[in-house]
C-alpha positions as CSV (number, residue, x, y, z in Angstrom):
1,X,32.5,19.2,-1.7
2,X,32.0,17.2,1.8
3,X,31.2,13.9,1.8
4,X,28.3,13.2,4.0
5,X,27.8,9.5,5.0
6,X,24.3,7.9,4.8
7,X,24.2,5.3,7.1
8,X,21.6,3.1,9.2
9,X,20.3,4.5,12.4
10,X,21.9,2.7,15.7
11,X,19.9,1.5,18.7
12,X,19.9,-0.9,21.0
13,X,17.4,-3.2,22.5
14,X,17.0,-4.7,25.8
15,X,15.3,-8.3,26.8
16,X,15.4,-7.3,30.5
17,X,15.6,-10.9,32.8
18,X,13.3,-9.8,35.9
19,X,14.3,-11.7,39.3
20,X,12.8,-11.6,42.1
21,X,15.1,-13.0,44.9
22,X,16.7,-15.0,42.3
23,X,14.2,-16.5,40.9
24,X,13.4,-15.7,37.6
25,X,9.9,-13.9,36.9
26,X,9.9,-13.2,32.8
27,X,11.2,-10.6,31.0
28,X,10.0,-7.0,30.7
29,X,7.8,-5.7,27.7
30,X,6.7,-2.4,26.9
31,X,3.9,-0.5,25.4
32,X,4.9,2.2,23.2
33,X,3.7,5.7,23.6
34,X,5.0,6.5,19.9
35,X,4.2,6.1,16.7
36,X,4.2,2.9,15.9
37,X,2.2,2.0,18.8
38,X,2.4,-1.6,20.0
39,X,3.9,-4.0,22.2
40,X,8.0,-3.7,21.8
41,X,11.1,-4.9,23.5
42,X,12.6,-1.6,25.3
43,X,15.3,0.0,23.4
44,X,16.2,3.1,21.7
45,X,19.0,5.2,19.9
46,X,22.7,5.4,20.7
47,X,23.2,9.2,21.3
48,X,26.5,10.5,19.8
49,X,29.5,10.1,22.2
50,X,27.6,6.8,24.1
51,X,28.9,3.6,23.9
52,X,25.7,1.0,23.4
53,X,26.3,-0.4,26.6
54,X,26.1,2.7,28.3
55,X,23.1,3.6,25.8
56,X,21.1,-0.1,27.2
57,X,21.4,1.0,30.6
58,X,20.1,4.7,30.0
59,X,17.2,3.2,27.9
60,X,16.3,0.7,30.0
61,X,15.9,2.6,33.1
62,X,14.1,5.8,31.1
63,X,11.4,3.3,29.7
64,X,11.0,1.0,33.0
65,X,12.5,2.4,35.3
66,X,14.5,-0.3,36.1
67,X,18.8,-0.2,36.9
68,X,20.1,-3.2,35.0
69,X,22.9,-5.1,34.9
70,X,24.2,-6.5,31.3
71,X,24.7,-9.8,31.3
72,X,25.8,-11.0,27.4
73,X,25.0,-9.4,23.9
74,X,22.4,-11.8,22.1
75,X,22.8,-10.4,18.7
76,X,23.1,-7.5,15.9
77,X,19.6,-7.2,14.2
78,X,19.7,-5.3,10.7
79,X,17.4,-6.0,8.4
80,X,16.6,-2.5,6.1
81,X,13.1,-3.3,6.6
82,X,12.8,-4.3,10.7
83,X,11.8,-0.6,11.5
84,X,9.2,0.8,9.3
85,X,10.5,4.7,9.7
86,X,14.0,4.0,8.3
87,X,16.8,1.4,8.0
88,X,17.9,0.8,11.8
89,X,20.6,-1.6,13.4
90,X,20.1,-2.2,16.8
91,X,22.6,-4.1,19.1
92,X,20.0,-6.6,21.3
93,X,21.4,-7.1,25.0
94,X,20.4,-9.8,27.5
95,X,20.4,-7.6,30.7
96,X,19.0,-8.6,34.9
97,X,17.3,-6.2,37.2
98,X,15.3,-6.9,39.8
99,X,11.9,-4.9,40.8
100,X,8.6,-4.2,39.1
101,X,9.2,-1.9,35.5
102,X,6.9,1.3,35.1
103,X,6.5,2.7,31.8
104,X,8.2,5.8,31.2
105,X,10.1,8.3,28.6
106,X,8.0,7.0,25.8
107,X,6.2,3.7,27.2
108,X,3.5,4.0,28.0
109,X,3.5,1.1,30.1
110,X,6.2,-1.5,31.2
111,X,5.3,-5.2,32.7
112,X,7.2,-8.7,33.2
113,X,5.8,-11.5,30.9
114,X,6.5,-15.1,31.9
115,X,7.9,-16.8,28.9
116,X,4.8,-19.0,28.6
117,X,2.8,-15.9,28.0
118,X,4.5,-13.8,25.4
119,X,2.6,-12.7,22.6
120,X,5.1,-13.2,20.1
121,X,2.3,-11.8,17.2
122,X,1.8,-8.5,18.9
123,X,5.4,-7.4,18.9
124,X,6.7,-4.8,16.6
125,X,9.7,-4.2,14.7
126,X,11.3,-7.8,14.3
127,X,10.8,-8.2,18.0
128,X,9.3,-11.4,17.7
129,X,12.4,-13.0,16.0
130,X,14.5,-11.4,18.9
131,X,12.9,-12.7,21.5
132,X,12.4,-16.4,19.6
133,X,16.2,-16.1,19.2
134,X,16.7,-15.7,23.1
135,X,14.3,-18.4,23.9
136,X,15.8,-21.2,21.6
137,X,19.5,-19.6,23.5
138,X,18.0,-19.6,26.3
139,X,16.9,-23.7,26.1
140,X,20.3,-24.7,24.4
């Protein structure tokens, strides 16, 4: 009999640092297209033979259009319950581009949010502790 492993799903999220001739604009947010609908960090699944990294960057621009750069890992979120379709761990990236994001792949749209203006109780998943967790790295 062949043992089949049942483990977590993997993805990876992105909080994309927008600048515009190096100054800092906010970070990018998207609305999904997919079920469940809402406001999310970008992200999505590591295919099979991708690294995360390389996984970030193919995400990131399929959703906003957007080349980035990585910049430093900000955590490893897995919580059985962050993802209401099935236990998911999802590597969460700090990552810069420059330009204005445009919704695509399945976001339906993408924009920059200063920090000021996030609406941290309109974001799925456990997107709201991710991005709390980069602002309070971001101050300190």
């Amino acid at each position: 009999m062949a043992f089949t492993p049942k483990t977590p799903y993997l993805a990876t999220d992105g909080i994309i640092e927008i600048y515009e001739k190096e100054r800092f604009q906010g970070i990018v947010l998207i609305e999904r297209m997919n079920e469940p609908r809402g406001l999310a960090l970008p992200g999505g699944f590591v295919d099979v033979g991708e690294s995360v990294e390389n996984a970030l960057i193919r995400e990131m621009k399929e959703e906003t259009g957007l080349d980035v750069t990585v910049s430093r890992l900000l955590g490893i979120y897995s919580d059985p319950l962050r993802d209401p379709r099935f236990h998911t761990v999802s590597v969460v990236y700090v990552a810069r581009a420059e330009g204005t994001p445009k919704g695509g792949d399945d976001a339906k749209e993408a924009a920059v949010y200063a920090l000021d203006a996030i609406p941290l109780k309109r974001l799925l998943f456990d997107h709201a502790r991710i991005v709390t967790d980069y602002l309070s790295a971001r101050e300190g």
